[in-house]
C-alpha positions in Angstrom: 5.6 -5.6 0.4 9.2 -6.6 -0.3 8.8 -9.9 1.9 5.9 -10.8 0.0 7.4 -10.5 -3.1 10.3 -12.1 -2.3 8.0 -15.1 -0.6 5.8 -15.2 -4.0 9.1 -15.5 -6.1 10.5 -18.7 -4.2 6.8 -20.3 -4.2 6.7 -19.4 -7.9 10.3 -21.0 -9.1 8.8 -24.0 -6.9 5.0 -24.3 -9.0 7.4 -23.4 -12.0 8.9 -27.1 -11.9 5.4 -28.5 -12.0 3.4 -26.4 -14.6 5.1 -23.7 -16.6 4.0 -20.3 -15.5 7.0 -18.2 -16.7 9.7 -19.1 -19.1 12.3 -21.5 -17.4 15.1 -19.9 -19.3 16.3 -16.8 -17.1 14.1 -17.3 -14.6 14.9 -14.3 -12.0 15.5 -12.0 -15.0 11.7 -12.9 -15.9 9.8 -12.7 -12.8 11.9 -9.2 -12.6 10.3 -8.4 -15.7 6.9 -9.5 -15.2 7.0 -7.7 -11.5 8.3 -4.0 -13.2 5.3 -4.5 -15.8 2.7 -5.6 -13.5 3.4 -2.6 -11.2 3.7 -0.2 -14.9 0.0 1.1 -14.2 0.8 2.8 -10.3 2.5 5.1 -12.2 -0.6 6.4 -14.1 -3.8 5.5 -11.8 -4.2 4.9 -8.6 -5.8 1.5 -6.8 -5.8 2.7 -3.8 -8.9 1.6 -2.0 -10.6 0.5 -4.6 -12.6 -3.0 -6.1 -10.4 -4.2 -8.4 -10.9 -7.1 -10.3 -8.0 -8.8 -12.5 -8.5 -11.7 -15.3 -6.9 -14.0 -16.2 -4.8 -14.3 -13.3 -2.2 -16.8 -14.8 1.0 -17.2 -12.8 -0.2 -13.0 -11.0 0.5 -10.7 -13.2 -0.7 -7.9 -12.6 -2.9 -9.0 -10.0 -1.4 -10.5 -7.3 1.7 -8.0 -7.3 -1.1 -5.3 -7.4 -2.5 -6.7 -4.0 0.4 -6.5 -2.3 1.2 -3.0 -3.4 -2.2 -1.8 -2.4 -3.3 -3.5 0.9 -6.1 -1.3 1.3 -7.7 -2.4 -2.1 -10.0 -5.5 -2.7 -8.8 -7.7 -5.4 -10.5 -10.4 -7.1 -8.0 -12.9 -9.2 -10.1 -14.4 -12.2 -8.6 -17.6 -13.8 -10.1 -20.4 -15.4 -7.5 -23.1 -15.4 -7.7 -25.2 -12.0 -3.7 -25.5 -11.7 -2.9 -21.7 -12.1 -5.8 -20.9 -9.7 -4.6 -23.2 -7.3 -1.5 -22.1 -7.3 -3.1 -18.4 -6.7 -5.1 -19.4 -3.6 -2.0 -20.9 -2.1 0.0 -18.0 -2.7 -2.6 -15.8 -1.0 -2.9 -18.2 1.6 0.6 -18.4 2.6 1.6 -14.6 2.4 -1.6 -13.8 4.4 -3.0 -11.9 1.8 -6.0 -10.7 3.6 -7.4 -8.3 0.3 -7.5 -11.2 -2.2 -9.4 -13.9 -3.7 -9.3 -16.4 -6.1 -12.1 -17.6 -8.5 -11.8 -20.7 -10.9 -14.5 -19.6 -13.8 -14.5 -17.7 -17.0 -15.6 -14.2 -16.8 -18.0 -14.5 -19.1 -20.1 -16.5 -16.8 -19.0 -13.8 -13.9 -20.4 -10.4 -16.3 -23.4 -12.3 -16.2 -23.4 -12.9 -12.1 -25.4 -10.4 -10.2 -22.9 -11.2 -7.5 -19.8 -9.6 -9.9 -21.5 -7.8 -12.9 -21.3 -4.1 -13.0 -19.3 -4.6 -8.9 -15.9 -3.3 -10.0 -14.3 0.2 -10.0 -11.4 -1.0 -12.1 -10.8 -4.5 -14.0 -7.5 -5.2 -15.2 -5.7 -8.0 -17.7 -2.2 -8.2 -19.1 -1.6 -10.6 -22.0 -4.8 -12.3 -21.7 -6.6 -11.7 -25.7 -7.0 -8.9 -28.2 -8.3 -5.8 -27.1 -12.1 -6.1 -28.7 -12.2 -9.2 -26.7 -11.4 -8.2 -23.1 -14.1 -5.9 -24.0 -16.2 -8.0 -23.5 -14.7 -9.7 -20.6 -14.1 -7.0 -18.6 -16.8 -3.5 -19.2 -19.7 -5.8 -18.2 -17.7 -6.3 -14.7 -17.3 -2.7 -14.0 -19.2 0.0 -12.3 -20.3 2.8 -14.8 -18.0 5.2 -14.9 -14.9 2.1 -14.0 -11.9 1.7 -15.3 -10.5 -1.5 -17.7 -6.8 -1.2 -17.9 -5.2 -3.5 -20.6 -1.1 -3.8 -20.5 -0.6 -4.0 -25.0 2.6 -3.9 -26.6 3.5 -3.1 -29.7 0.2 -3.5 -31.9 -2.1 -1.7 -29.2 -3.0 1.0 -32.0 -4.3 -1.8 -34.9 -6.2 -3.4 -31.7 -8.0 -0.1 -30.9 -8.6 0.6 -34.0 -10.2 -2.8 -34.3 -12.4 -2.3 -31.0 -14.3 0.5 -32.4 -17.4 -1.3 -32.8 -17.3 -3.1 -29.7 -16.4 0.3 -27.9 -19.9 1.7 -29.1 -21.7 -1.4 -28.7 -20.2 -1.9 -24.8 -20.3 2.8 -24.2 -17.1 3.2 -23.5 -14.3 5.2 -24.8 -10.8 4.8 -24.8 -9.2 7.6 -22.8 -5.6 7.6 -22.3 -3.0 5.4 -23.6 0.5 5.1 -21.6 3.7 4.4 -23.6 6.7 3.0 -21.7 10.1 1.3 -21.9 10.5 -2.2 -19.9 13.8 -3.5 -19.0 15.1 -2.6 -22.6 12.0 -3.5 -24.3 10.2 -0.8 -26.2 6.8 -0.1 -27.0 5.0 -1.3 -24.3 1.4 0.5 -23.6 -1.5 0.7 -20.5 -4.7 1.0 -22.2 -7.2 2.8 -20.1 -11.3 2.7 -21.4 -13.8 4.2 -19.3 -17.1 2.8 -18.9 -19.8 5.5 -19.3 -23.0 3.9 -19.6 -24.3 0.2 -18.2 -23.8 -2.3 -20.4 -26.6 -3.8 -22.4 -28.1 -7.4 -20.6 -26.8 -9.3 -23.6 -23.2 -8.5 -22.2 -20.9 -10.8 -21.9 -22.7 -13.9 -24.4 -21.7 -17.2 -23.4 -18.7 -18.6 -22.9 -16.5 -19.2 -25.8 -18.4 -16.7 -28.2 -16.5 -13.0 -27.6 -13.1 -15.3 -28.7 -14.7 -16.7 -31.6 -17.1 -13.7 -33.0 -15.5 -10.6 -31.9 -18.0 -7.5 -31.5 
């Protein structure tokens, strides 16, 4: 894994000069940062093996540090904006990562794909929206009885708290919440939400609409 990450670093300070993925100030102290947090959630469950599907994807955090860690997984790397995807496909494409792939759509269209809805044992996103939100996104994706893992920092507990109703509307529960320290920086959480039931067929609505009118 080390060569890959090290590989992934040098072709990210490279797309960093194009399109701003991660702050330009500090740059090494960052991607160490975003590489601790990404790999935050090994700690509490295990990918091993399993259909994971991250959105969101961004610059690949957590995804694409999750791939390499777990070669044995399948991961799926969600992100709607062409230049950040792109950048994704060529990362996997030049460190030969053989367990990923990269998808230019929203997920909203995706939880609404026979070809992804209800195909995933975990989903994961980190700094992506508020929690009711990736609700919507991401329990549609999953298998019931799956796993949506949201990395929250400091206002995780307001956003639960504001999820209830799409937590009953979506059946699924929140069922552990993992506190930890990053690089000096407190209050950082992994959300974990189970999906118990399959999710109604109105499930994700169109694109644009969980942002705009919460559940």
């Amino acid at each position: 894994m080390e060569y890959n990450v090290n590989r992934y670093r040098d072709l990210l300070i490279d797309e960093n000069t194009r399109q701003n993925l991660v702050s330009r100030k500090s740059i090494d102290s960052e991607l160490d940062k975003h590489i601790q947090d990404s790999l935050a959630i090994t700690n509490y469950l295990d990918l091993d093996r399993q259909k994971v599907i991250d959105m969101g994807s961004g610059a690949g955090f957590p995804g694409l540090i999750l791939a390499m860690h777990y070669p044995e997984a399948s991961f799926t790397l969600v992100e709607s904006d062409k230049k950040k995807s792109a950048f994704l496909s060529r990362v996997v494409q030049e460190i030969d990562l053989k367990n990923t792939g990269v998808i230019n759509r929203r997920v909203e269209e995706l939880g609404q794909d026979n070809d992804f809805r209800e195909g995933f044992d975990i989903c994961t996103a980190r700094a992506v929206a508020p929690l009711q939100v990736l609700l919507e996104y991401g329990i549609p994706l999953l298998k019931t009885g799956g796993w949506l893992a949201l990395w929250k920092g400091i206002n995780y507990v307001a956003e639960i708290e504001a999820a209830r109703q799409a937590l009953t509307i979506l059946q699924s529960k929140v069922e552990e919440v993992f506190q930890y320290n990053l690089i000096g920086e407190r209050d950082r959480a992994i959300v974990l939400i189970k999906k118990h039931q399959p999710t109604p067929a109105r499930y994700p609505r169109r694109v644009g609409i969980p942002a705009k009118r919460p559940l």
